[in-house]
GUVEXRO-823499 format. One record per residue (C-alpha): residue in one letter; chain; x negated, y, z negated. Coordinates in Angstrom, 2 decimals, padded with zeros to 5 digits. Last residue first. Layout:
BEGIN
BAMI   res   chain         X         Y         Z
BAMI     A       A         X         Y         Z
...
This chain:
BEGIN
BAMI   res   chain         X         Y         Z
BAMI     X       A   -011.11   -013.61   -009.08
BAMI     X       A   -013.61   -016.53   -008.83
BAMI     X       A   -015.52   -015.05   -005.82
BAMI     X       A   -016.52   -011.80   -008.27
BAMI     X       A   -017.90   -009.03   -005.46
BAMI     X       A   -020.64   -007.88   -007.36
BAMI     X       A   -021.56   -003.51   -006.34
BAMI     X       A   -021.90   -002.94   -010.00
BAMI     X       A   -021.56    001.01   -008.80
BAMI     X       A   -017.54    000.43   -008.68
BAMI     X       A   -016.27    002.57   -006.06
BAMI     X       A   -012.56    003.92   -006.05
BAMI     X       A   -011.25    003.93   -002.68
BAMI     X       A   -007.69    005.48   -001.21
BAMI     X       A   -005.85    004.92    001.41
BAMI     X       A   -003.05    006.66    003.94
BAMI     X       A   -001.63    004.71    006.89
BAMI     X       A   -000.23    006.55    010.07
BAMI     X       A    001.68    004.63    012.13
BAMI     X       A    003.01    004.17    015.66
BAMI     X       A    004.74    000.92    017.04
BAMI     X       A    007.87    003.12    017.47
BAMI     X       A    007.29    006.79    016.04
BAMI     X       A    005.19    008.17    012.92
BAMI     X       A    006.34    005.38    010.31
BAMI     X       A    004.41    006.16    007.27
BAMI     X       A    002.20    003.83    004.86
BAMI     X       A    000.84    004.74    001.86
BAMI     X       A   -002.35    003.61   -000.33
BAMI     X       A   -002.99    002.67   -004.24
BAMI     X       A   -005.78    001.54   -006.52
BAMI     X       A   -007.84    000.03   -003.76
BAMI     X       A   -011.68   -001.81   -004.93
BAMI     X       A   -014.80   -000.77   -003.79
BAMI     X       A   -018.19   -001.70   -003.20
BAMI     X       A   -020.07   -000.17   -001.14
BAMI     X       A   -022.64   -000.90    001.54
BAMI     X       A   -025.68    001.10    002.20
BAMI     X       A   -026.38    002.85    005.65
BAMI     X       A   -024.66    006.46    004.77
BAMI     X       A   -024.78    008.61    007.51
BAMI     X       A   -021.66    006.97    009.08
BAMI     X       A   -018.76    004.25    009.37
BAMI     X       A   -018.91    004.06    005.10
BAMI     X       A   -019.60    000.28    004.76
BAMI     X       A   -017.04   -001.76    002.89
BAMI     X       A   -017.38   -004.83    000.34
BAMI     X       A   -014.26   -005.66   -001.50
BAMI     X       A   -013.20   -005.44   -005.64
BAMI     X       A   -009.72   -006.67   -006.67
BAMI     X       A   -007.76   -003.99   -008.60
BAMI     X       A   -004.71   -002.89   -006.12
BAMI     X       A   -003.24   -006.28   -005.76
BAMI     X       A   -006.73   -007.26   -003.06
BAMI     X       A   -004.36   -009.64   -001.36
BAMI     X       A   -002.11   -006.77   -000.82
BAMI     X       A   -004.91   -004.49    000.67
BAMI     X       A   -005.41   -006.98    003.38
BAMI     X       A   -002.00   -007.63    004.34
BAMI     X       A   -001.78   -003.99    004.21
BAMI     X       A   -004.78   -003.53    006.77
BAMI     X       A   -003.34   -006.51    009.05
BAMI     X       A   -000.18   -005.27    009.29
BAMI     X       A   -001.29   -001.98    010.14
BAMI     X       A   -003.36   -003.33    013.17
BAMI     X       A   -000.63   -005.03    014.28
BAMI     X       A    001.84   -002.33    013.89
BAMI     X       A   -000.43    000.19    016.09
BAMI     X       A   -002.39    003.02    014.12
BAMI     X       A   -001.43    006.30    015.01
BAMI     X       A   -003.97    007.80    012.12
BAMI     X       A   -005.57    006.09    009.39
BAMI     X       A   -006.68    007.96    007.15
BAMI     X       A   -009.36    007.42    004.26
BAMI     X       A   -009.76    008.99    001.00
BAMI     X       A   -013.55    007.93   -000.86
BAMI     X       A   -015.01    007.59   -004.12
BAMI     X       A   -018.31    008.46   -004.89
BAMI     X       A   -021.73    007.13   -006.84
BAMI     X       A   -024.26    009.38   -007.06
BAMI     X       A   -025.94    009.24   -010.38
BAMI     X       A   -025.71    005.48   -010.27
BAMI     X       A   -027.65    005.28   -013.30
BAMI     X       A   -027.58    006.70   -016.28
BAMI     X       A   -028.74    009.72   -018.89
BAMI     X       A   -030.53    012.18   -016.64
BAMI     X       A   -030.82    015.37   -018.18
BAMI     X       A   -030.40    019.06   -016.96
BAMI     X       A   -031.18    021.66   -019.53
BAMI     X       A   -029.47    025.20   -019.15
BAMI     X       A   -031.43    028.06   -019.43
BAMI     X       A   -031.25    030.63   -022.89
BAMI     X       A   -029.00    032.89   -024.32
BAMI     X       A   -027.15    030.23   -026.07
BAMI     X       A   -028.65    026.79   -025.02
BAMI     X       A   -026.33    024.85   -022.67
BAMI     X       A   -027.43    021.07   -022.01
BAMI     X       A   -026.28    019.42   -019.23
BAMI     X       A   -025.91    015.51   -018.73
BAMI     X       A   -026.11    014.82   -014.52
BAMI     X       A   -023.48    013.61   -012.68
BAMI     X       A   -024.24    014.33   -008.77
BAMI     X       A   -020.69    014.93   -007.01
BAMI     X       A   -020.69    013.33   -003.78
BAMI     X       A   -017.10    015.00   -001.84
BAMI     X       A   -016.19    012.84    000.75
BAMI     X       A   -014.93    014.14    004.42
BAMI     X       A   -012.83    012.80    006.80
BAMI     X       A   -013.20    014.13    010.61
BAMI     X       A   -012.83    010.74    012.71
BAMI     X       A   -010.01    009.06    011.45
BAMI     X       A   -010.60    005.73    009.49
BAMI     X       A   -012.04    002.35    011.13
BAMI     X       A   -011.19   -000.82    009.82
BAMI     X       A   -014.13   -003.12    008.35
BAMI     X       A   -012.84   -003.10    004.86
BAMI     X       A   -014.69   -007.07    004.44
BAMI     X       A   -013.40   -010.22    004.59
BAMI     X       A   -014.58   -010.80    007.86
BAMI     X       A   -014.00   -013.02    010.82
BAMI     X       A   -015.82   -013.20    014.91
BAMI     X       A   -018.62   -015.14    013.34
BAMI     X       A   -022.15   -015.55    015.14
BAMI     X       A   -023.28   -017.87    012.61
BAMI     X       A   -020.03   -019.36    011.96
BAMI     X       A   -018.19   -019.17    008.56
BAMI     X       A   -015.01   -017.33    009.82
BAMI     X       A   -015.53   -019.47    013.04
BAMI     X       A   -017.58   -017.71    015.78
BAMI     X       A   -020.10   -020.56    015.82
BAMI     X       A   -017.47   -023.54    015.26
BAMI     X       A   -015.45   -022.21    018.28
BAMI     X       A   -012.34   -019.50    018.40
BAMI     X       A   -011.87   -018.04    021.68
BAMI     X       A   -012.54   -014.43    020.97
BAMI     X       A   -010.72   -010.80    020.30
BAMI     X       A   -012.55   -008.10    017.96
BAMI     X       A   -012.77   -008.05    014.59
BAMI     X       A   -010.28   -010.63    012.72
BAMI     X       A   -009.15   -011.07    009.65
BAMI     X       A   -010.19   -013.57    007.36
BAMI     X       A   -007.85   -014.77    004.10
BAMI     X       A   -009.47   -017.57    002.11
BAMI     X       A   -010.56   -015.40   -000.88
BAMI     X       A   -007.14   -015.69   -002.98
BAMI     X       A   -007.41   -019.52   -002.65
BAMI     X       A   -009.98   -019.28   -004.94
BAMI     X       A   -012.41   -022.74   -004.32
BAMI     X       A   -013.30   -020.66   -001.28
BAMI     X       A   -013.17   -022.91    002.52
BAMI     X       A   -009.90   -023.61    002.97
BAMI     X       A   -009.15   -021.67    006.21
BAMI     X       A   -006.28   -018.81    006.32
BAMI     X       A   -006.56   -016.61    009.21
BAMI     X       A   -005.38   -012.78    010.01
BAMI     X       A   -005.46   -011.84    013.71
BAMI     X       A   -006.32   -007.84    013.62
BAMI     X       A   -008.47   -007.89    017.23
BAMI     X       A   -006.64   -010.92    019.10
BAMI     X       A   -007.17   -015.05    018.39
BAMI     X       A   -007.57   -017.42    021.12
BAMI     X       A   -007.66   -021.32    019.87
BAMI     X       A   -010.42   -023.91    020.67
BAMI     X       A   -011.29   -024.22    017.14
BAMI     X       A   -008.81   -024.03    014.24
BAMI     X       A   -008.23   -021.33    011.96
BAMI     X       A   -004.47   -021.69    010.16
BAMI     X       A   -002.05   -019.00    011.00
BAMI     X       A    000.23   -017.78    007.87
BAMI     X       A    003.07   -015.61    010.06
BAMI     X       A    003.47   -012.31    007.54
BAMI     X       A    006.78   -009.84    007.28
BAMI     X       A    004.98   -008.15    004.81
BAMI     X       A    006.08   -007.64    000.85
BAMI     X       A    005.71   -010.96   -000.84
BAMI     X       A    003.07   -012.50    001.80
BAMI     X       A    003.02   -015.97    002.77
BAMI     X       A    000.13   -017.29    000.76
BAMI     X       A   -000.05   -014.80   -002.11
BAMI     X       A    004.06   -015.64   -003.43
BAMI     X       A    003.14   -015.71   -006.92
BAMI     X       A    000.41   -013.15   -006.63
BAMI     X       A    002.89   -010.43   -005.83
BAMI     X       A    004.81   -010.95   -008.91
BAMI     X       A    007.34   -008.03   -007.65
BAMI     X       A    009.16   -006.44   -010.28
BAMI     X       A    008.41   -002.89   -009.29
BAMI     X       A    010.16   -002.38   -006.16
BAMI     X       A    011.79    001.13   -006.24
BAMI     X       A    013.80    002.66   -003.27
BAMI     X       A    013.55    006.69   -003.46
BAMI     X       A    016.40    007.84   -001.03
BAMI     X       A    016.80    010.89    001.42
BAMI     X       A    019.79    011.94    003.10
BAMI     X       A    019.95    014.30    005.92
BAMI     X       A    023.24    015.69    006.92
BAMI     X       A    025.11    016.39    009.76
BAMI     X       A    028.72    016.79    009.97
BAMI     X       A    028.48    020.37    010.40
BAMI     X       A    025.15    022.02    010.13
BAMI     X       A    022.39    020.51    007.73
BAMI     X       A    022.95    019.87    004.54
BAMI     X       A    020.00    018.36    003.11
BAMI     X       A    021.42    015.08    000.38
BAMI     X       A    018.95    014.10   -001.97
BAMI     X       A    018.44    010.32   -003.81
BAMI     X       A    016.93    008.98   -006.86
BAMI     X       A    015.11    006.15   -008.61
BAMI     X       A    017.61    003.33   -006.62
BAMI     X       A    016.73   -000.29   -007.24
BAMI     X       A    015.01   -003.30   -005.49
BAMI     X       A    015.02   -006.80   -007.21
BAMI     X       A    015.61   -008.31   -003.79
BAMI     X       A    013.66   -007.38   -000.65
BAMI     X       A    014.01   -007.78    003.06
BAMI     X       A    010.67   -008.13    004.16
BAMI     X       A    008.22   -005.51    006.03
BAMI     X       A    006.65   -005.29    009.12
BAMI     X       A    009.31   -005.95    011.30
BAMI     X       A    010.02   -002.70    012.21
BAMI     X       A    013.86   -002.75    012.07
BAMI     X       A    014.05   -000.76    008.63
BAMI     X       A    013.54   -001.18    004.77
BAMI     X       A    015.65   -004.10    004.15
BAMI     X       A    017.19   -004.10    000.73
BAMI     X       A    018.70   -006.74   -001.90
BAMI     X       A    020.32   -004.85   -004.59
BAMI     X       A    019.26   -004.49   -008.15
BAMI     X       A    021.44   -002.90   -010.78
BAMI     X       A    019.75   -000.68   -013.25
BAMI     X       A    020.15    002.46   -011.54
BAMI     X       A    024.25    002.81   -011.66
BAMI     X       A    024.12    000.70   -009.09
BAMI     X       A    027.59    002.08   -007.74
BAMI     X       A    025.40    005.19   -007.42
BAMI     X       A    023.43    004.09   -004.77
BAMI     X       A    026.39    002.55   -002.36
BAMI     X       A    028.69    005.98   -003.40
BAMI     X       A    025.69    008.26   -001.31
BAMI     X       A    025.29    005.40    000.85
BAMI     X       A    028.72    005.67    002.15
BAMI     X       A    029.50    009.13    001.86
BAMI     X       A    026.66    009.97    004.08
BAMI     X       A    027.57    007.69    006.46
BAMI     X       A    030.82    009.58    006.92
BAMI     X       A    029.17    012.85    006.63
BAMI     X       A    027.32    012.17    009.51
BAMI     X       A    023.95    010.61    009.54
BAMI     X       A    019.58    011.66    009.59
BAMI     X       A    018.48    009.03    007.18
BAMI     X       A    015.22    009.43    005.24
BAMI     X       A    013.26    007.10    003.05
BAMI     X       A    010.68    007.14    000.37
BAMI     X       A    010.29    003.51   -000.70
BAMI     X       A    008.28    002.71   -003.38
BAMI     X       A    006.51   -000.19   -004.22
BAMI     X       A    004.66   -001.66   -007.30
BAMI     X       A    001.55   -003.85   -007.66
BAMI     X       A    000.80   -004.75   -011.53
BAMI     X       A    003.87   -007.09   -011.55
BAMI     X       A    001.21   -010.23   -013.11
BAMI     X       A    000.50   -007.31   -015.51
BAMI     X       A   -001.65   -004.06   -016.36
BAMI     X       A   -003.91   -005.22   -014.09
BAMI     X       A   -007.85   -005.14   -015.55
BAMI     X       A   -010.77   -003.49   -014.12
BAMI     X       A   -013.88   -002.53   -015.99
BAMI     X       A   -016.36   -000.04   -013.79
BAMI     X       A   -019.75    000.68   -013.87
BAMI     X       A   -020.74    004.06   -013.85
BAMI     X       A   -024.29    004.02   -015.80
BAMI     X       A   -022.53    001.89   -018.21
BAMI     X       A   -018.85    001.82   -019.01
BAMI     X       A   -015.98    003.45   -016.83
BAMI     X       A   -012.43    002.52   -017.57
BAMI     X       A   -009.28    001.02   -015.79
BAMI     X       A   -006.09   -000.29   -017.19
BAMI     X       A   -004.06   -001.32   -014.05
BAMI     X       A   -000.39   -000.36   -012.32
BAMI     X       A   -001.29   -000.78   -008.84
BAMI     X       A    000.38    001.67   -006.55
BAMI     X       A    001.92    001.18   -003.05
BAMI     X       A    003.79    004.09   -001.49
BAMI     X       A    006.00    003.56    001.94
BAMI     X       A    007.30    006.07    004.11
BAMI     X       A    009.61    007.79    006.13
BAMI     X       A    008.21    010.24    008.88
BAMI     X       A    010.53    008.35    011.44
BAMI     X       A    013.97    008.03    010.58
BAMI     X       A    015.34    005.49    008.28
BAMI     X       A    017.73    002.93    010.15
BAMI     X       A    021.22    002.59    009.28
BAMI     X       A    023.64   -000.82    009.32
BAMI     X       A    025.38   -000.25    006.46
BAMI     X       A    026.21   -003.58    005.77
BAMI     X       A    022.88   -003.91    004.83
BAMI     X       A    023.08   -001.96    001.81
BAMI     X       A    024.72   -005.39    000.31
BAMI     X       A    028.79   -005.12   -001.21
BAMI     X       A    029.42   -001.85    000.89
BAMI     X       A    030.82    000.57   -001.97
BAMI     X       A    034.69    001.28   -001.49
BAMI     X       A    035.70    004.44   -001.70
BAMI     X       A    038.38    006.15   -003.34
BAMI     X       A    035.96    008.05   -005.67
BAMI     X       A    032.71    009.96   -005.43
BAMI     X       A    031.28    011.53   -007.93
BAMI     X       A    030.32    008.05   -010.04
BAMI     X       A    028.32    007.79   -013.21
BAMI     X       A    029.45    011.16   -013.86
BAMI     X       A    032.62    009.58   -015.76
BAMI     X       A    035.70    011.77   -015.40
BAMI     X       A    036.88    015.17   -017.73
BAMI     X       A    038.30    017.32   -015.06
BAMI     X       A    040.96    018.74   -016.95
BAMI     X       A    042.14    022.19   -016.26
BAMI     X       A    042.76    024.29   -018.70
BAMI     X       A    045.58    026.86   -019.59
């Protein structure tokens, strides 16, 4: 004798009724969740280190959502049966948490989940939330992924340390974002074009004390057998490096205004930085992909990485 228990894996639960948006769920992600940006882009090195940049697509930046919920088994149920009622190619609109910082999103779908059995009727459940159809550049001026209030510079205004402006003075529209460093009563001479300006469009956020970049001198080498080996300089820009920044306990406003920043630059546009010490030439650089993780209430730690390009030309038609 058998016993049949031929069903459809697409489900494993059954009798329950999936919540028609995941916001009728009404759960909040617990602190350590985070967020991974990546830009999808076809990059190569030519000449003496210089790099070619190119996204992949107009949907080059992509987001993904590494969550945790700490529920009972009840709750547990319930998004467990939400996710796979979408079957993974049904999109569902999705609000990450009560933060504020980021939008509620459409076009979001469900790469995976994991369920941590804890003790009795607690569980941890942990979700990967996709974004990857997201025309970023479509919706530049408000923001596609932040929770973003476009403020206009005018004089006679005060603006706060992390303030992000819009002005209209860059034929790209792209290159008319300034943030701010350090607080000021706006007037024409600290204006984002102002001779004493208060505005910059460069990476001028501070990392964690303690990071450490690794210069690796690239040099052609020549093994003879039995012999020495020959050391020959065939380019340029012999020491050229890439840096890994973090951010740690970093307030919402000031994280805003860092991803804000790194979304207008879609993972492949180039920016000037200066490394905060020894060092006393500027870079150029341009952000491939960085992560963001909720530490406790208006507490963040932010993750980035920098891939120099030894042209060091910021294009201001790009």
């Amino acid at each position: 004798m058998s016993e049949d228990l031929f069903y459809n894996r697409d489900r494993n639960i059954s009798g329950i009724t999936a919540p028609v948006v995941f916001s009728d769920l009404s759960l909040t992600p617990v602190y350590g969740s985070r967020v991974d940006f990546t830009s999808k882009i076809l990059a190569y090195e030519t000449n003496d280190s210089y790099m070619n940049i190119i996204p992949d697509s107009l949907n080059n930046l992509s987001v993904s959502y590494k969550l945790r919920y700490d529920v009972n088994e009840e709750d547990c149920t319930q998004l467990a049966n939400f996710f796979e009622s979408k079957e993974g190619y049904q999109s569902f609109d999705f609000n990450p948490d009560n933060s504020g910082i980021y939008k509620s999103k459409s076009g979001s779908f469900c790469e995976n989940y994991a369920i941590n059995y804890i003790n009795n009727n607690h569980y941890e459940f942990a979700v990967d939330i996709s974004v990857d159809q997201a025309p970023s550049f479509f919706n530049w001026k408000d923001s596609y992924f932040l929770n973003f209030d476009l403020l206009i510079w005018s004089t006679g205004y005060s603006y706060k340390k992390y303030d992000i402006v819009y002005t209209g003075v860059n034929t790209n529209e792209l290159n008319n974002f300034f943030y701010c460093s350090g607080d000021n009563l706006s007037s024409a001479s600290n204006s984002p074009t102002g001779v004493n300006t208060a505005w910059s469009q460069d990476f001028f956020f501070s990392p964690d004390i303690g990071f450490q970049n690794d210069v690796k001198i690239q040099v052609t080498k020549l093994e003879f057998k039995n012999s020495f080996p020959l050391r020959i300089k065939t380019k340029n820009n012999t020491a050229k490096f890439d840096v890994n920044y973090k951010f740690t306990n970093i307030s919402n406003k000031q994280l805003l205004s860092m991803l804000h920043f790194l979304e207008n630059k879609a993972g492949y546009r180039k920016f000037r930085h200066q490394i905060p010490a020894v060092y006393n030439r500027p870079k150029v650089y341009y952000c491939p992909q960085w992560t963001h993780t909720w530490k406790y209430n208006d507490h963040n730690d932010l993750d980035v990485t920098f891939i120099e390009d030894a042209l060091g030309i910021i294009p201001t038609d790009t």
